[in-house]
Chimera marker file (.cmm) of the C-alpha trace (Angstrom):
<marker_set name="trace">
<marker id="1" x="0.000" y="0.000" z="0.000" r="1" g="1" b="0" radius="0.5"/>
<marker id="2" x="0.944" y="3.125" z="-0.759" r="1" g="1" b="0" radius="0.5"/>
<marker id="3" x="0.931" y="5.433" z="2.532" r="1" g="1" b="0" radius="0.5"/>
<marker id="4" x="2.326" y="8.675" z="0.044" r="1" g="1" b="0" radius="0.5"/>
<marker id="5" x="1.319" y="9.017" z="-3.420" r="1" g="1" b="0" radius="0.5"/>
<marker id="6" x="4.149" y="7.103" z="-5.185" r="1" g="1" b="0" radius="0.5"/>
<marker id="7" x="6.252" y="5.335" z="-1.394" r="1" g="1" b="0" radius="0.5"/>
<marker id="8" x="5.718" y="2.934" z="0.950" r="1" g="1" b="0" radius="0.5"/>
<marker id="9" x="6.650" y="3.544" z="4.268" r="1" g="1" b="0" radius="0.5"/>
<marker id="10" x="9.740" y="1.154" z="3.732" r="1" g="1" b="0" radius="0.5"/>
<marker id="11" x="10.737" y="3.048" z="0.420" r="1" g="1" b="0" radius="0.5"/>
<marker id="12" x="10.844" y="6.043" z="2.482" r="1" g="1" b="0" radius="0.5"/>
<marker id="13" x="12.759" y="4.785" z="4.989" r="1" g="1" b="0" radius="0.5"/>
<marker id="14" x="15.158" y="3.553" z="2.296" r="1" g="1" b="0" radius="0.5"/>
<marker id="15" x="15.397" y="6.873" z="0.484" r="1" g="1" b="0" radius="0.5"/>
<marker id="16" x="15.995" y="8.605" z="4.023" r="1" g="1" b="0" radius="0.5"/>
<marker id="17" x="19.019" y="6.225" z="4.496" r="1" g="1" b="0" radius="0.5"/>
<marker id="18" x="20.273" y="6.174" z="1.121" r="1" g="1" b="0" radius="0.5"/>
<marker id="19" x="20.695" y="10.051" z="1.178" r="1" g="1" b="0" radius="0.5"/>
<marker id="20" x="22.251" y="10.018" z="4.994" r="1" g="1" b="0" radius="0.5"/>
<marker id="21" x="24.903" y="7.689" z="3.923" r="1" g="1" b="0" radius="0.5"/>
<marker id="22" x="25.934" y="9.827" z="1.017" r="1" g="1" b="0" radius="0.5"/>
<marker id="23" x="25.497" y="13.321" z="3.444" r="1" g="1" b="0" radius="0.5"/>
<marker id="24" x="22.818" y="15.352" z="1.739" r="1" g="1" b="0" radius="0.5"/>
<marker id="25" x="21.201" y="16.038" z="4.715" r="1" g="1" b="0" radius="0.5"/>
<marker id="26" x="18.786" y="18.972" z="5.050" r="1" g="1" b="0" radius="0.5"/>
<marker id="27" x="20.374" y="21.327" z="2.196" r="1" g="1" b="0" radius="0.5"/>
<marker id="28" x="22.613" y="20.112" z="-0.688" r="1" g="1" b="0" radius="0.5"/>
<marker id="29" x="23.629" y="20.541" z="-4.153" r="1" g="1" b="0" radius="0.5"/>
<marker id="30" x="20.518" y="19.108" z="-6.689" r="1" g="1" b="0" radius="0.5"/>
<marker id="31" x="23.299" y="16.598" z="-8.274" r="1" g="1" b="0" radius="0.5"/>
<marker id="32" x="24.500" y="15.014" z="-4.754" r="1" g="1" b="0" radius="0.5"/>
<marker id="33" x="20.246" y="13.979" z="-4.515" r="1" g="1" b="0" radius="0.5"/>
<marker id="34" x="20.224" y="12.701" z="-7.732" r="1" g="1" b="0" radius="0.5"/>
<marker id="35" x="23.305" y="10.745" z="-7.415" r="1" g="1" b="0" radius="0.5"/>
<marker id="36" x="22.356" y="9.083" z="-4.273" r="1" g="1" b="0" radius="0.5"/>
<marker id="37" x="18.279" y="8.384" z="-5.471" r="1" g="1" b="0" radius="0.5"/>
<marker id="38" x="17.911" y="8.892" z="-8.740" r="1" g="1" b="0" radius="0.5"/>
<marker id="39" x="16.640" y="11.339" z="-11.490" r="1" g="1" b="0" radius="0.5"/>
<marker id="40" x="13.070" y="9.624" z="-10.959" r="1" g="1" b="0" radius="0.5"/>
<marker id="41" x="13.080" y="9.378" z="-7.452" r="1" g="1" b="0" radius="0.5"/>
<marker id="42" x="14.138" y="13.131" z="-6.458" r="1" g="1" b="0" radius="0.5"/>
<marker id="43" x="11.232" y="14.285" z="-9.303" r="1" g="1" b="0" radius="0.5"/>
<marker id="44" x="8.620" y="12.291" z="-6.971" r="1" g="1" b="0" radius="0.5"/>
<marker id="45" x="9.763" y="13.929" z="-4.106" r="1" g="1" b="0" radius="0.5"/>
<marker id="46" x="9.987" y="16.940" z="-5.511" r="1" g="1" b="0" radius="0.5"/>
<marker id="47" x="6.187" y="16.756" z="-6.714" r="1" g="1" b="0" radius="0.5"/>
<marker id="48" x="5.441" y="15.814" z="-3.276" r="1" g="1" b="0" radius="0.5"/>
<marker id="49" x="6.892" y="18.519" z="-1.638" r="1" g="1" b="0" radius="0.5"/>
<marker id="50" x="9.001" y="16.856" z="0.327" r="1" g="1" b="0" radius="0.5"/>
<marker id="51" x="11.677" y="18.575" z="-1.242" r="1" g="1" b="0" radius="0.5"/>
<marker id="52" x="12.283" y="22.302" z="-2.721" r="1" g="1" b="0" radius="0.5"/>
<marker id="53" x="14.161" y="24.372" z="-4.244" r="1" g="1" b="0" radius="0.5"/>
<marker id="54" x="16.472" y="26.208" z="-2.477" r="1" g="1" b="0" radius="0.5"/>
<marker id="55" x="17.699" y="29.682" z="-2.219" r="1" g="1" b="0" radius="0.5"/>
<marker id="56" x="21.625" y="31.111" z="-2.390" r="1" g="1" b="0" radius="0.5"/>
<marker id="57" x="22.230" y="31.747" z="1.074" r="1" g="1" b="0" radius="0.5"/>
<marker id="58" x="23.788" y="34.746" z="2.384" r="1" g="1" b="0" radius="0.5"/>
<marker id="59" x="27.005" y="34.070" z="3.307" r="1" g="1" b="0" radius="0.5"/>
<marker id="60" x="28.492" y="33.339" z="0.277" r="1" g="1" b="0" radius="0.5"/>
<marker id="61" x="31.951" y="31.888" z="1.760" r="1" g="1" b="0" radius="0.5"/>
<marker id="62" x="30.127" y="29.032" z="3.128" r="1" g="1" b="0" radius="0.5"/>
<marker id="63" x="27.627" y="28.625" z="0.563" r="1" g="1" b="0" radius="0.5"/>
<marker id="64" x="27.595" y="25.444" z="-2.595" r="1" g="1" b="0" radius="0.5"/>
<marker id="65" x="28.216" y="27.235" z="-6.134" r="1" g="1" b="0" radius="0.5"/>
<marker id="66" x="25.611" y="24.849" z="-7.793" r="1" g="1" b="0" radius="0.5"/>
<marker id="67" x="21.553" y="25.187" z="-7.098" r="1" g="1" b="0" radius="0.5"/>
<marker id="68" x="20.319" y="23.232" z="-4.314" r="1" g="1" b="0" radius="0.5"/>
<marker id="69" x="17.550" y="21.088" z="-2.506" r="1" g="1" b="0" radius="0.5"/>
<marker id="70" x="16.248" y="21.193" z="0.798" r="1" g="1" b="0" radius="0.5"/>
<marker id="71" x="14.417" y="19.227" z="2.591" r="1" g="1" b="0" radius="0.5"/>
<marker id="72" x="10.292" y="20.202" z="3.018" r="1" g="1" b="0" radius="0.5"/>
<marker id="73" x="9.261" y="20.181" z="6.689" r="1" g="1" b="0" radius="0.5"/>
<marker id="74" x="7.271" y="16.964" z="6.723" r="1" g="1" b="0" radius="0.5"/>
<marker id="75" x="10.263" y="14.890" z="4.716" r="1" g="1" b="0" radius="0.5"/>
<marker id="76" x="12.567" y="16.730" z="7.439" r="1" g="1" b="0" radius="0.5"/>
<marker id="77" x="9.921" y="15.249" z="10.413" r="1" g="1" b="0" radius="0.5"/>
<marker id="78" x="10.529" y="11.781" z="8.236" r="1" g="1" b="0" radius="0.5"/>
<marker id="79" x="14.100" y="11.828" z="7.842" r="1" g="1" b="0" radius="0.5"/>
<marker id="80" x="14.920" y="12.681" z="11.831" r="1" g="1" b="0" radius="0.5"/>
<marker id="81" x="12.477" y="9.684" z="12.798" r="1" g="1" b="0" radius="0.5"/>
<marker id="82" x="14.135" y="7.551" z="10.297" r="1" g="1" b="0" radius="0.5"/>
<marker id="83" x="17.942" y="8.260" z="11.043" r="1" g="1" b="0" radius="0.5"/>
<marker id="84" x="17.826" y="8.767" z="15.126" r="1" g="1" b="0" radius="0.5"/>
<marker id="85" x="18.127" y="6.697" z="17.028" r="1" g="1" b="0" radius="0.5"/>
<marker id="86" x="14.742" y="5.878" z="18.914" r="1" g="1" b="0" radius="0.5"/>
<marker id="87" x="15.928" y="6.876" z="22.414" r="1" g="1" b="0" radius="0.5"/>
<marker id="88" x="17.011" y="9.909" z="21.199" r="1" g="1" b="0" radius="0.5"/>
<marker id="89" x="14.451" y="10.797" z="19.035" r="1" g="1" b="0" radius="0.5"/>
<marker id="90" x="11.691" y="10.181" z="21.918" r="1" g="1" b="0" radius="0.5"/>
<marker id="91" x="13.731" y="12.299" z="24.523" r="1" g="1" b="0" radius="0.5"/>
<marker id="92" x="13.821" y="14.854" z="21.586" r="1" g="1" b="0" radius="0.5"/>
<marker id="93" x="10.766" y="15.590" z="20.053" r="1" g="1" b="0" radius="0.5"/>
<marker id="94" x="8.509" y="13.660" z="22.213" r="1" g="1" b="0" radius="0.5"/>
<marker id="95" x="9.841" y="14.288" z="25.970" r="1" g="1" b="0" radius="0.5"/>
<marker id="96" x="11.445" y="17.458" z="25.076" r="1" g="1" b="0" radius="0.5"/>
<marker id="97" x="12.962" y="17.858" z="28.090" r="1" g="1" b="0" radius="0.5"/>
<marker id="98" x="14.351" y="21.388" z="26.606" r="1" g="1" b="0" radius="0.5"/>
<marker id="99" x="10.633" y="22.610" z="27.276" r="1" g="1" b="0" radius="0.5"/>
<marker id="100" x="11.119" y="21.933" z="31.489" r="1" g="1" b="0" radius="0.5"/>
<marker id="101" x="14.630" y="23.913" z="31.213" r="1" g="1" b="0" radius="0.5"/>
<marker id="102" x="13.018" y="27.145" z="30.159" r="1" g="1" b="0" radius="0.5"/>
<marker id="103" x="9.881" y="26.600" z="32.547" r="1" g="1" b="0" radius="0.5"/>
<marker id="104" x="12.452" y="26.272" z="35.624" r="1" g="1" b="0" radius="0.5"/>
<marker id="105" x="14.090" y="29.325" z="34.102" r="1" g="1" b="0" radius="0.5"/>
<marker id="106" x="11.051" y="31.698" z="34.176" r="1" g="1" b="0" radius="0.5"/>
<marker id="107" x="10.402" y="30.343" z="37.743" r="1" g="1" b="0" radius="0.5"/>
<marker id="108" x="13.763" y="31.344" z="38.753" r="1" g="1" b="0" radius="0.5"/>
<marker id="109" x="13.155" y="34.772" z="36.782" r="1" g="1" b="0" radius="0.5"/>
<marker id="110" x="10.048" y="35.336" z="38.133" r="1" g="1" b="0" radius="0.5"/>
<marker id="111" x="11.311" y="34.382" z="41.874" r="1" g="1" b="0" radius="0.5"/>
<marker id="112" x="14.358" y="37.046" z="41.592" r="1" g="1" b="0" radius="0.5"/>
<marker id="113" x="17.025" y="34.560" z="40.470" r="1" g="1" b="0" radius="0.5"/>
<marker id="114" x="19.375" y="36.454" z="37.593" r="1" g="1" b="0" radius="0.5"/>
<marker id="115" x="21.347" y="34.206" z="34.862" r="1" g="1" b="0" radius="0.5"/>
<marker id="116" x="24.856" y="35.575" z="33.343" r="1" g="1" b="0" radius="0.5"/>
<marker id="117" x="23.514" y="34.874" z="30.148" r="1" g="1" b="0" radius="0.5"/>
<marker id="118" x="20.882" y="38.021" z="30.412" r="1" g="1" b="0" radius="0.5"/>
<marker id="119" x="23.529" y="40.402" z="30.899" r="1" g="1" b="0" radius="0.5"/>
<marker id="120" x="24.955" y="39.353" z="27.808" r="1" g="1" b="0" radius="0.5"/>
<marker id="121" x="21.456" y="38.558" z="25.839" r="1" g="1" b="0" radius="0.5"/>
<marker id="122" x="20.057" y="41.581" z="27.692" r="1" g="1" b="0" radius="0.5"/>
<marker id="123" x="16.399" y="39.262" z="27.178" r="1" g="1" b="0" radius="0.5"/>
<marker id="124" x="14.025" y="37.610" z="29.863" r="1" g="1" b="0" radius="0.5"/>
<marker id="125" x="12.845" y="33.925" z="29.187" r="1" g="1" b="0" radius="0.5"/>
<marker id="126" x="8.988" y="35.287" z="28.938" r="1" g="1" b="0" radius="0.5"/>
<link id1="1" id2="2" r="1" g="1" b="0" radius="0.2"/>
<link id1="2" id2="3" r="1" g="1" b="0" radius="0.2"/>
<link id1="3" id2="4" r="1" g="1" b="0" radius="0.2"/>
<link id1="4" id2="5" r="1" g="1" b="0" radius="0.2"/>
<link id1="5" id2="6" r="1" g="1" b="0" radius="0.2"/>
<link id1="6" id2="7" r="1" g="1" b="0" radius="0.2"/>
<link id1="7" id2="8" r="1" g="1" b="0" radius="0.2"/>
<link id1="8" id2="9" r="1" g="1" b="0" radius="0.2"/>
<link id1="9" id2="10" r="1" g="1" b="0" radius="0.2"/>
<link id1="10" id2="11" r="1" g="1" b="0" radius="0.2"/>
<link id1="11" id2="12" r="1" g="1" b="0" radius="0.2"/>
<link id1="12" id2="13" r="1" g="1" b="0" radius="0.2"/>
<link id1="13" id2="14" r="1" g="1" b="0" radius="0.2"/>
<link id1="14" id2="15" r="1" g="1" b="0" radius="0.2"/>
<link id1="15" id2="16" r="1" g="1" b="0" radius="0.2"/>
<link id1="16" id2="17" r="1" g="1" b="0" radius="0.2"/>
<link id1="17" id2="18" r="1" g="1" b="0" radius="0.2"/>
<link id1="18" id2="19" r="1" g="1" b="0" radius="0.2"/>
<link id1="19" id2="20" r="1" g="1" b="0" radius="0.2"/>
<link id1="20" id2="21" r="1" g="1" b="0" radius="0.2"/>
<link id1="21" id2="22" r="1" g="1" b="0" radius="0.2"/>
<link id1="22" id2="23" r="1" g="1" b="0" radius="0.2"/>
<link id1="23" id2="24" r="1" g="1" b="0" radius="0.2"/>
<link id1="24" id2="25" r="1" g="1" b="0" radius="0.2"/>
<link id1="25" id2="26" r="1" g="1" b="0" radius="0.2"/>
<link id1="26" id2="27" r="1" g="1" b="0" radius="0.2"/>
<link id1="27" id2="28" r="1" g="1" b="0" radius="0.2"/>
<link id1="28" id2="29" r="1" g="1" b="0" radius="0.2"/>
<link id1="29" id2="30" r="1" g="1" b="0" radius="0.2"/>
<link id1="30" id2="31" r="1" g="1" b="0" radius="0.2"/>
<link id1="31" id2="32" r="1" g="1" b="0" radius="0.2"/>
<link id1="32" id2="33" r="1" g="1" b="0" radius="0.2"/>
<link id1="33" id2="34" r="1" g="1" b="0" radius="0.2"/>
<link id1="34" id2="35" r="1" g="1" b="0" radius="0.2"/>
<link id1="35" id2="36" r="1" g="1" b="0" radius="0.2"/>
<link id1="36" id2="37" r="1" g="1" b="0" radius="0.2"/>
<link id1="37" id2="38" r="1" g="1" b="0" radius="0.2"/>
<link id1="38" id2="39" r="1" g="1" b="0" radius="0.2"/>
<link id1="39" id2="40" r="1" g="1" b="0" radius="0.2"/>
<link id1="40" id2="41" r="1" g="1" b="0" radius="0.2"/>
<link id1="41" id2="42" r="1" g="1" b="0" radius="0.2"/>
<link id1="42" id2="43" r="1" g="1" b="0" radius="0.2"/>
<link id1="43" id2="44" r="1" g="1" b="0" radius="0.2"/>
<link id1="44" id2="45" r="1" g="1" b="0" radius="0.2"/>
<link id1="45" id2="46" r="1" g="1" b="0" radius="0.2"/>
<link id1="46" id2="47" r="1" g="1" b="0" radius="0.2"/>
<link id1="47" id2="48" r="1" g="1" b="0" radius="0.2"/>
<link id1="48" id2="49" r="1" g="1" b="0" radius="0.2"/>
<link id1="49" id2="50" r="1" g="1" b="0" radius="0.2"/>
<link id1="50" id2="51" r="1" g="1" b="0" radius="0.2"/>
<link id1="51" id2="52" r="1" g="1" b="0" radius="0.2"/>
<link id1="52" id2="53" r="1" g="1" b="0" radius="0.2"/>
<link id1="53" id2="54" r="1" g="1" b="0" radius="0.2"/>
<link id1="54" id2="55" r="1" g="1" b="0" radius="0.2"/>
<link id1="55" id2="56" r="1" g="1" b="0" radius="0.2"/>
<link id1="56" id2="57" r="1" g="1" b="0" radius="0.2"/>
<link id1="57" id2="58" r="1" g="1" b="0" radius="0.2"/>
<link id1="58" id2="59" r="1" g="1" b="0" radius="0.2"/>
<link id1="59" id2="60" r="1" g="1" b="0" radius="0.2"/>
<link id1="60" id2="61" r="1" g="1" b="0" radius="0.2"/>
<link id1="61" id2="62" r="1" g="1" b="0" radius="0.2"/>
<link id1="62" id2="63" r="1" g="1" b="0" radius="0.2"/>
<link id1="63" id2="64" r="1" g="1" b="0" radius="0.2"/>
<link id1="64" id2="65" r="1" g="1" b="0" radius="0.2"/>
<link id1="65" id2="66" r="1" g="1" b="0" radius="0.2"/>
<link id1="66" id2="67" r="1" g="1" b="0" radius="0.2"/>
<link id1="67" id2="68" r="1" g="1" b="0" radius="0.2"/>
<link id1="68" id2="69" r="1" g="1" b="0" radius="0.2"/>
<link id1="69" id2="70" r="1" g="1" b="0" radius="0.2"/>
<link id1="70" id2="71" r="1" g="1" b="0" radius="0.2"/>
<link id1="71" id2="72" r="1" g="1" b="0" radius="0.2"/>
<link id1="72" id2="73" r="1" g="1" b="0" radius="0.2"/>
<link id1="73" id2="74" r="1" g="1" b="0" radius="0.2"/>
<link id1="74" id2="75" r="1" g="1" b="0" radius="0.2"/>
<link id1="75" id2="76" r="1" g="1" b="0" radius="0.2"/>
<link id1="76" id2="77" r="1" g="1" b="0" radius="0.2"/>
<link id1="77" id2="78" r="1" g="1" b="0" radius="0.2"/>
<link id1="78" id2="79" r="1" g="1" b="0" radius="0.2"/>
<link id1="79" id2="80" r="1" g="1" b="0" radius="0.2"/>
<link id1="80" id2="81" r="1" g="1" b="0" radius="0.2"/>
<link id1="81" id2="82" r="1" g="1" b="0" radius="0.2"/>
<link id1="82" id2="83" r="1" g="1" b="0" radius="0.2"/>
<link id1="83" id2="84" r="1" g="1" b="0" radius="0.2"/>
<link id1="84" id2="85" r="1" g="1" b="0" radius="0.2"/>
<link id1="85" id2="86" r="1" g="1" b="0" radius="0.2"/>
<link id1="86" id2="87" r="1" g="1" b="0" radius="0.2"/>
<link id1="87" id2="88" r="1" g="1" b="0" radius="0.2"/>
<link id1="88" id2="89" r="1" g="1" b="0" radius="0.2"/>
<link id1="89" id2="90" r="1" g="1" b="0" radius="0.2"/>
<link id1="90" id2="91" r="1" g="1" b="0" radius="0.2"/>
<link id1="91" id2="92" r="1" g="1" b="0" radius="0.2"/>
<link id1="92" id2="93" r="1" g="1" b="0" radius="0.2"/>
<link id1="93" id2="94" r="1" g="1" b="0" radius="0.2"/>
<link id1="94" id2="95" r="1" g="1" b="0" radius="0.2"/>
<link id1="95" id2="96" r="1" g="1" b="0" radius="0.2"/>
<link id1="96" id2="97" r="1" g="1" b="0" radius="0.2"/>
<link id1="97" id2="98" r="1" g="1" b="0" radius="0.2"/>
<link id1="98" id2="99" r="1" g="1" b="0" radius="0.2"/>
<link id1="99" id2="100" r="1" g="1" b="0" radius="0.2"/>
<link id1="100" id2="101" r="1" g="1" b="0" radius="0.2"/>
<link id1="101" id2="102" r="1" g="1" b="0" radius="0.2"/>
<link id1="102" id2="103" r="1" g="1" b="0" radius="0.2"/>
<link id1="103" id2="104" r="1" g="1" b="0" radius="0.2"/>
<link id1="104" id2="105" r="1" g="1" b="0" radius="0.2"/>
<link id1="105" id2="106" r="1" g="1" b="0" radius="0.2"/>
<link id1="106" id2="107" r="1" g="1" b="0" radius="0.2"/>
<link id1="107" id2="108" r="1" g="1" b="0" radius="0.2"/>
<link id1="108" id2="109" r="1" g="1" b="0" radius="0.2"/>
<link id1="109" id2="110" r="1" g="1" b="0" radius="0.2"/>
<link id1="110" id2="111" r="1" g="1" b="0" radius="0.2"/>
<link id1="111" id2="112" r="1" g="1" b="0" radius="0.2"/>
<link id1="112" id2="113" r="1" g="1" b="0" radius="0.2"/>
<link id1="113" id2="114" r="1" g="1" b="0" radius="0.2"/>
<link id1="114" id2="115" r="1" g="1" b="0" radius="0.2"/>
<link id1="115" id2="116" r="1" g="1" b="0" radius="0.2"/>
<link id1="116" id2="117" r="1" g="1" b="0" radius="0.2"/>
<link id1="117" id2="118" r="1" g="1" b="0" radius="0.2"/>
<link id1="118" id2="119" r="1" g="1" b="0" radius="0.2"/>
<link id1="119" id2="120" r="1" g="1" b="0" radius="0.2"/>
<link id1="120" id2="121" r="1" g="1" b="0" radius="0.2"/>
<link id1="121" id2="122" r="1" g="1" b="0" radius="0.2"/>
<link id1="122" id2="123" r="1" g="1" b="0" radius="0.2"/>
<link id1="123" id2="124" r="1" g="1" b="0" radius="0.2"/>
<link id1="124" id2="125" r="1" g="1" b="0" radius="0.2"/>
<link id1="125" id2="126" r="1" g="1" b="0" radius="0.2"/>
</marker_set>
């Protein structure tokens, strides 16, 4: 069955690993997708949305010289579930333990408590 218009879920997860091992990861040159995939493979995930075209960035110096892809935000969702490691991923995006951290902070705030970092941020946590 197909769970996206033209994947299964275990085509997915193979794409997702296929372009991991060769590093495009998030944002790379359109040739590097095609040469780990396929011509026919990146156009069906391009139709899907899953990936898009991507703009020059602004720093130049660190920047590819050829037009790139980047990943959509669903494909992005996909590829992090795919390539984590489960115990990772969970304390990640379903814990997220980086939520409780910032709560404790505006406590603290709120009680009186002052962190070095707003001197230099010159911010509150609310």
């Amino acid at each position: 069955m197909k769970l996206f218009k033209y994947f299964t879920w275990s085509e997915i997860k193979d794409i997702c690993q296929k372009l991991e091992k060769k590093g495009c990861e998030f944002r790379h040159p359109k040739e590097d997708f095609v040469n780990a995939v396929g011509q026919d493979t990146v156009n069906k995930l391009y139709v899907l949305g899953f990936i898009n075209d991507s703009k020059p960035l602004d720093a130049y110096w660190i920047d590819y010289r050829q037009p790139c892809y980047e990943y959509g935000k669903l494909f992005r969702k996909i590829a992090n579930y795919v390539n984590t490691p489960k115990w990772l991923w969970f304390k990640v995006y379903v814990l997220q333990l980086w939520r409780v951290k910032c709560w404790w902070q505006r406590i603290r705030i709120a009680c009186g408590h002052h962190y070095d970092w707003q001197d230099y941020a010159n911010i509150n946590v609310y």
